[in-house]
N, C-alpha and C positions, 0 to 999 in steps of 0.2 A: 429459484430466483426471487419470487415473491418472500421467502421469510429472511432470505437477505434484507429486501428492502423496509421488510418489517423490523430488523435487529436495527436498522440506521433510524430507524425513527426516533429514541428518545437521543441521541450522539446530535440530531439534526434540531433536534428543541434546544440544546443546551446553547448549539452553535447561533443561532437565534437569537438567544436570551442573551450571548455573552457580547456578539459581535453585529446587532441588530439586524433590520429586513435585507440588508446589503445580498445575506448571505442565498434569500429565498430569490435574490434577481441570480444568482451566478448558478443558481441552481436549474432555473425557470431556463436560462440561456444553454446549458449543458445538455439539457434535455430536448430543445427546442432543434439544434445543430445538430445532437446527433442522431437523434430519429430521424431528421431530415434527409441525414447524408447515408444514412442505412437505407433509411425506402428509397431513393433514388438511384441506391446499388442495387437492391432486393429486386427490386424492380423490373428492371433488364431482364431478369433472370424468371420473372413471373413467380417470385417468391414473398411471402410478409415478414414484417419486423418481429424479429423475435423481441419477449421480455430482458433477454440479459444485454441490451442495450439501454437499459433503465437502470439497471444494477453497475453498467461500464459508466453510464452518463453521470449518477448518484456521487461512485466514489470517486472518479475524476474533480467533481465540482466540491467534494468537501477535502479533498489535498489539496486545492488552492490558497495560498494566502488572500485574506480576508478584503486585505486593499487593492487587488491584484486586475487592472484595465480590464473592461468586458471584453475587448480587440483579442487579447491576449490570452482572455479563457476562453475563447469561443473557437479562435486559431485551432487550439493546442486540441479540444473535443473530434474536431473534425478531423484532424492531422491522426487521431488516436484509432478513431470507428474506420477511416478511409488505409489506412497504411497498416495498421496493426490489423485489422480484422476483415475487412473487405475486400482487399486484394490475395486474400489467401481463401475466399471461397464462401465468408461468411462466418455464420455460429456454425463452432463446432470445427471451423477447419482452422482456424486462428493460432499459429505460431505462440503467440506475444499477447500479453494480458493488454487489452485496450487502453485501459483507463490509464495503467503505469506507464504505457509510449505515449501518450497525450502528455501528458504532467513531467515526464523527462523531456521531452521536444521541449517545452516551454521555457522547462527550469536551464537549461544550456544555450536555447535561440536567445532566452531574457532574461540570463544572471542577475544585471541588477537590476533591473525594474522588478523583480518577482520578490529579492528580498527588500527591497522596500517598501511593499506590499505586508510586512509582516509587523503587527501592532499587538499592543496592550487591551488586553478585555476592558471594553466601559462599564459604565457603575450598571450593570446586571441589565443589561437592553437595552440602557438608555444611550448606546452610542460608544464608537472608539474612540482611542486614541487616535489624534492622525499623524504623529510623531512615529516613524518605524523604532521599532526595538528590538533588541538582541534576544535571539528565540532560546530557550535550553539550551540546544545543538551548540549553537556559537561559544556561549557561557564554556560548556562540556569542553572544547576544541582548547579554551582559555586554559583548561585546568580549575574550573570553575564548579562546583555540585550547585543547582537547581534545587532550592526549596521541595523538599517530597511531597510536600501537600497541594504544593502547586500545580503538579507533574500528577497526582493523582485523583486533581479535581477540574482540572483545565484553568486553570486563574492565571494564566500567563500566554507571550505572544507565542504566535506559531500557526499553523493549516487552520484549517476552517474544522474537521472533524479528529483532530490526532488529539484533541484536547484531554477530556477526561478518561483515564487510564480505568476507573471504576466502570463507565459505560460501555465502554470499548472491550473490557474483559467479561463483562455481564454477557453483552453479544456473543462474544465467542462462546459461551457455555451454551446460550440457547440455540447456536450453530450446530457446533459440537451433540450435543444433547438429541435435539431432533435429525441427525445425522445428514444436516445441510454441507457439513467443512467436516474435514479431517482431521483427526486429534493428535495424528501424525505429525501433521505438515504444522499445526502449530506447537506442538512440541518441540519440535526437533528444530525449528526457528529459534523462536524463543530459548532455549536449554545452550543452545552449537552457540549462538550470541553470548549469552550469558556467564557460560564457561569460557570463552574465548576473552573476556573481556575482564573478569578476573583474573586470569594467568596472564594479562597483557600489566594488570594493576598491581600485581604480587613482582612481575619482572621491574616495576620501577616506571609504568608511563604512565603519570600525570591525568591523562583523559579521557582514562578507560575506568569508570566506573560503571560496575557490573549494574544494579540497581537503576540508580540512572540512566545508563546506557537504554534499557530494557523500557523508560517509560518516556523517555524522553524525544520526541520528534515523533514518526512515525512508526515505529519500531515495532508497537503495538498493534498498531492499526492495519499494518502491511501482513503481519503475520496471521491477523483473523480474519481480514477481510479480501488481501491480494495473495497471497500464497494458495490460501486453498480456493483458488478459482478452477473449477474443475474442469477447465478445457483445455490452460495453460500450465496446469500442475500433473503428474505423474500420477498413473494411477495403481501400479504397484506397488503395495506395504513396504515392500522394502526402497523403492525407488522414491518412496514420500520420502522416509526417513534420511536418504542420501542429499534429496532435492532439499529437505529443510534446513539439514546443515550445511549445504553452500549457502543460501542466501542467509541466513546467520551470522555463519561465517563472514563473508563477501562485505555482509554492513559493518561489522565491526570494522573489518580490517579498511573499509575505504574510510570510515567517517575518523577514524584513529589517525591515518597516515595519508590522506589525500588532501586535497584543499577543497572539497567540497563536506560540507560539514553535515549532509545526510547523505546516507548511503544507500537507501532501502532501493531507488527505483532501478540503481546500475545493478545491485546486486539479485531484484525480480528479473531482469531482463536477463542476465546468464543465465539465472536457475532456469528459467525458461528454452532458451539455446540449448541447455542439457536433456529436460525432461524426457523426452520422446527417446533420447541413446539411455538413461537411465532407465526406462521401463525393459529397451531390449536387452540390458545387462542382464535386470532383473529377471528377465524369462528365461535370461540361458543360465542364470546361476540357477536358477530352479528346477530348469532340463537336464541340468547334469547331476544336481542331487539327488532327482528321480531316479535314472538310469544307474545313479552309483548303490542307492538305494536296489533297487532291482538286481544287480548285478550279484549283490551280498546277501 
C-alpha cells in the first residue's frame, strides 16, 4: 500500500502544478471522510484502519474533476469506503474496488455537475480555467484525435490524476517492477483495449482510435492503478489474464457505443462481479489438466 502511495506522489505534484491547491483540499477531504467512516465501522468490530484506505481515499480524490463541489466529493468517498467495502466485512473482504464505487456513484447521481467540473490546465499553477471544457473522451466520442502530446503530458481538461500518461506509466513499471501490481492484469487491460479498438477502427468507426483510446481519459490510470487492486482483482495467472481483458474489453466497447464517454469504472465493476467465478474456473481448469496429466 505504501509504495502505491509512493508511485502517486510525483502524478499528485504535477496535478498541483497544473490545476493549483484546489486539488491538495479534495485530497485533504477524501482522506479526512474516509478514515472517518472506516474507524467508525472498524470500530464496532474492535478493529483499526487499515493503510489501503489511504490508497482507496488517494485514488478516489485524484479521478475527480478538478472543479468538482466538496459536497459532491465527500458524498461519493463515504458512499465508496461505507457500501463498497465496509459492509462486506472490511479489508480484504471487499467485493468492489472502493475508490471506482465512490467515483461511479457520483459520476451517474451528478452527471452534469461532475462534467462541468472538467477545465483547462492554468498557466503551470497559477490557477484554472473556470470555463468547463471538452476532455479528450468527448473530442474521441466526436470523431475527434486529441493532440498526443497533450495526452502524454497532461496539458489538457480531464480528472485531477489521469493527466500525464509518462507519469502514470513510469508508476506502473515501479509497481510492476517491485512486484506491488501485476504485469498481468496491466497487460492484458491495456493489449484486450488496444486491440479491440483497432479492429473497431479498421471496421470503419470514427472513435476508436487505438493510441488515443489507450491514453486518453483514465484508461491509463485505471489499468495501473484500479485493476490491479489486489483484493478486488483475481489472483490466478490465468484468471488475471481473463479479468484484464474484460475490463479492456468492457471500456472500449462502452466508451465507443454508449453515451457515457468513459467507460473505465462500469467496466472495473464487472471485472470485479467476475473475479472471484474466474479464479474458480481457473482452479478447475488446472484440476483437470493435472488429473489428465496424471492419468497419461
Amino acid at each position: 500500500m505504501r509504495r502505491v502511495l509512493y508511485s502517486l506522489g510525483p502524478i499528485l505534484l504535477l496535478s498541483i502544478w497544473l490545476f493549483g491547491p484546489r486539488v491538495l483540499f479534495l485530497l485533504g477531504l477524501s482522506l479526512v471522510l474516509g478514515v472517518a467512516t472506516e474507524y467508525l465501522m472498524e470500530k464496532r468490530q474492535g478493529k483499526k484502519v487499515s493503510e489501503a484506505v489511504l490508497v482507496s481515499c488517494s485514488l478516489y480524490a485524484l479521478s475527480l474533476p478538478p472543479l468538482v463541489p466538496a459536497w459532491i466529493a465527500g458524498l461519493g468517498i463515504v458512499f465508496g469506503v461505507f457500501m463498497a467495502k465496509e459492509v462486506y466485512g472490511g479489508f480484504g473482504r471487499n467485493i468492489f474496488n472502493p475508490a471506482i464505487a465512490g467515483r461511479l456513484f457520483v459520476y451517474i447521481s451528478f452527471a452534469t455537475v461532475m462534467q462541468a467540473g472538467f477545465v483547462q490546465p492554468g498557466n503551470f499553477g497559477l490557477g484554472v480555467d473556470a470555463v468547463g471544457s471538452a476532455t479528450p473522451l468527448v473530442l474521441l466520442a466526436k470523431g475527434e484525435g486529441p493532440g498526443l502530446s497533450s495526452l502524454l503530458f497532461g496539458l489538457r481538461a480531464g480528472s485531477i490524476g489521469e493527466g500525464s500518461a509518462i507519469l502514470i506509466a513510469a508508476a506502473g513499471v515501479y509497481l510492476v517492477a517491485t512486484k506491488t501490481a501485476s504485469w498481468r492484469l496491466v497487460l492484458s487491460t491495456l493489449a484486450s483495449g488496444g486491440v479491440l479498438a483497432l479492429v473497431l477502427l479498421l471496421a470503419g468507426v470514427p472513435r476508436a482510435l487505438p493510441l488515443e483510446s489507450l491514453l486518453a481519459g483514465s484508461f491509463l490510470f485505471v489499468a495501473v492503478f484500479m485493476v490491479t487492486d489486489p483484493v478486488s482483482a483475481p489472483k490466478k495467472p490465468f484468471a488475471q489474464w481473463c479479468y484484464g481483458a474484460i475490463v479492456g474489453v468492457c471500456i472500449v466497447l462502452i466508451r465507443t457505443f454508449s453515451l457515457f464517454p468513459e467507460g473505465t469504472s462500469f467496466a472495473v465493476l464487472l471485472g470485479n462481479s467476475a473475479a472471484s467465478l474466474l479464479d474458480e474456473f481457473a482452479s478447475s481448469l488446472k484440476a483437470r489438466w493435472t488429473q489428465r496429466k496424471a492419468g497419461s
